[in-house]
N, C-alpha and C positions, 0 to 999 in steps of 0.2 A: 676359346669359347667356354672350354671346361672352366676355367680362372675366373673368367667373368662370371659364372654363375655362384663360385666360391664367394665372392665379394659383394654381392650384390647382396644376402641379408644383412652384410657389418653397413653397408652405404644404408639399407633402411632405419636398422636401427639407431643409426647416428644421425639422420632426418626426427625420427621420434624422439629421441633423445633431446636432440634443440627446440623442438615445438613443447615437450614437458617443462625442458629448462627456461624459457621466455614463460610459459604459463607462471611457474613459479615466482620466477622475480617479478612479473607482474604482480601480485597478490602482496608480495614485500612491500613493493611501493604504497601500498595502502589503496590499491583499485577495488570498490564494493562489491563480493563477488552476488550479493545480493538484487545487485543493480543489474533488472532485463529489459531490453527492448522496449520500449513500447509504444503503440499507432498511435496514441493520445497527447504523446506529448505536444504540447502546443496548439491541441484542437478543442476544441467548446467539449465538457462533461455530456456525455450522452443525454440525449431528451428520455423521461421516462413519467410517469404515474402511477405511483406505488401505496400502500398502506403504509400509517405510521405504527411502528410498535408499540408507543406508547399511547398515542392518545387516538382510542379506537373512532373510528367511522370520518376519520380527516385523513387526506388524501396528500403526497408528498409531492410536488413537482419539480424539474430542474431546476426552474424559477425561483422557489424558495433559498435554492442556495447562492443568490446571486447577493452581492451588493460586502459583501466584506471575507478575503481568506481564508478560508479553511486548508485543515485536515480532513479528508471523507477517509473513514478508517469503515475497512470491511471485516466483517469478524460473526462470530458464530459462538453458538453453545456445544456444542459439540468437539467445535477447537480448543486442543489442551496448551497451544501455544497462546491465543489469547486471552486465556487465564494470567500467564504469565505477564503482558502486555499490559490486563488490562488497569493493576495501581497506580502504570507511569501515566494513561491516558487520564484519570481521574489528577493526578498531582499535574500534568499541564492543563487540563480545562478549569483547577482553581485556580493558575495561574493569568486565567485568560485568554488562551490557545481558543481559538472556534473548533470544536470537531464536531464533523456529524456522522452518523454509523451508518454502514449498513447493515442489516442481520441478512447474512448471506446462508438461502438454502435448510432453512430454519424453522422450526417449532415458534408460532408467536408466543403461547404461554411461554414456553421456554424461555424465550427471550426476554419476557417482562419479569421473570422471578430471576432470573440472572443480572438484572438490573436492579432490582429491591436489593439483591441479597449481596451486590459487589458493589454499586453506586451507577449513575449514571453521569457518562461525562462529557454526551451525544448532543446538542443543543436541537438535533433534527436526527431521528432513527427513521433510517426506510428499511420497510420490509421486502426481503427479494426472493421469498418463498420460492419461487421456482427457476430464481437463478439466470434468469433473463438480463437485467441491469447487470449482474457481473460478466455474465457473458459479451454487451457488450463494451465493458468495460474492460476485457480480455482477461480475468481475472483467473489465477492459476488455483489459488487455495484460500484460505486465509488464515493467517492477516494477511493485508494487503491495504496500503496506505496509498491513497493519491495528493498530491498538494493542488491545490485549485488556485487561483488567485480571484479578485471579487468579481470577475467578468465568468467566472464561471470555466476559465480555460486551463486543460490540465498541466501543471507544469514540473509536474518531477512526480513518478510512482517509487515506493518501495514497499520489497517484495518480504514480510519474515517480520520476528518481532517487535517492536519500538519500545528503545530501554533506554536508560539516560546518555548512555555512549551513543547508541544512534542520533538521537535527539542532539545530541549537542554537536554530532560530528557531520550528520546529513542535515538534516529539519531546522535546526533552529535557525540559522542564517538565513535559508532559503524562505522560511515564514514570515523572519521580521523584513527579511528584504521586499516582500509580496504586503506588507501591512504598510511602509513606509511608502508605495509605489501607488497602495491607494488613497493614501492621504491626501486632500486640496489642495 
């Protein structure tokens, strides 16, 4: 009995030890540790009726975003990662990329002088002041990117900033694959 109790923390630690080791070489293989969960995939973008940030006393609805792929990119003034994010989004919406934002949790001045003062690359800004659309969007922080296709149905989230590695290595496939799928 004594023996067995001697051996049983090297048996634990050699349990922990393979579940860190498989973690790891998961992450070699190139698995996104960015990529979570999420209830949406594959389900219609939640119904909502919001403010636009920019163009005050019009009203935003699910609807609007139907009929051609987006990116719905969630993002904030007070996010110092979407700072970061937000030149690549501006160099893919001249590219022709659909995005539209949400200002998640947010100041609307704020929002509209962080749009003069960095561009705007939103073709639809809804305003989610109190954080409701994100919530049920299940949104962690922001950024936070959903891909939609033109029916409106979520089809891949990612979680953190979008730079041109992402962009080329998550998004861009999955977008032109979702722009070619709506074509006649």
């Amino acid at each position: 009995m004594r023996r067995a109790l001697l051996v049983l923390p090297l048996l634990i630690f050699l349990l922990l030890a393979a579940f860190f080791l498989r973690d790891l070489l998961s992450k070699e293989e190139g698995k996104n540790e960015l990529t979570l969960p999420s209830p949406l995939i594959n389900q219609p973008f939640p119904e909502f009726s919001l403010a636009s940030v920019t163009e005050p006393g019009k009203t935003i609805e699910r609807s609007d975003l139907l009929g051609k792929p987006a990116l719905v990119n969630v993002w904030a003034t007070w996010c110092v990662a979407c700072r970061v994010e937000h030149p690549v989004l501006n160099k893919l919406s001249a590219q022709g990329v659909i995005i539209h934002g949400v200002n998640y949790k947010d100041d609307q001045a704020a929002a509209q002088q962080w749009l003069r003062d960095f561009h705007n690359p939103y073709q639809l800004n809804i305003s989610d002041t109190d954080g409701r659309l994100g919530l049920d969007l299940g949104v962690y922080g922001a950024p936070e990117t959903f891909l939609i296709d033109a029916q409106g149905v979520v089809r891949y989230k990612f979680i953190g900033v979008i730079d041109e590695r992402v962009w080329d290595s998550e998004l861009s496939a999955r977008y032109q694959a979702l722009v070619e799928e709506a074509k006649p």
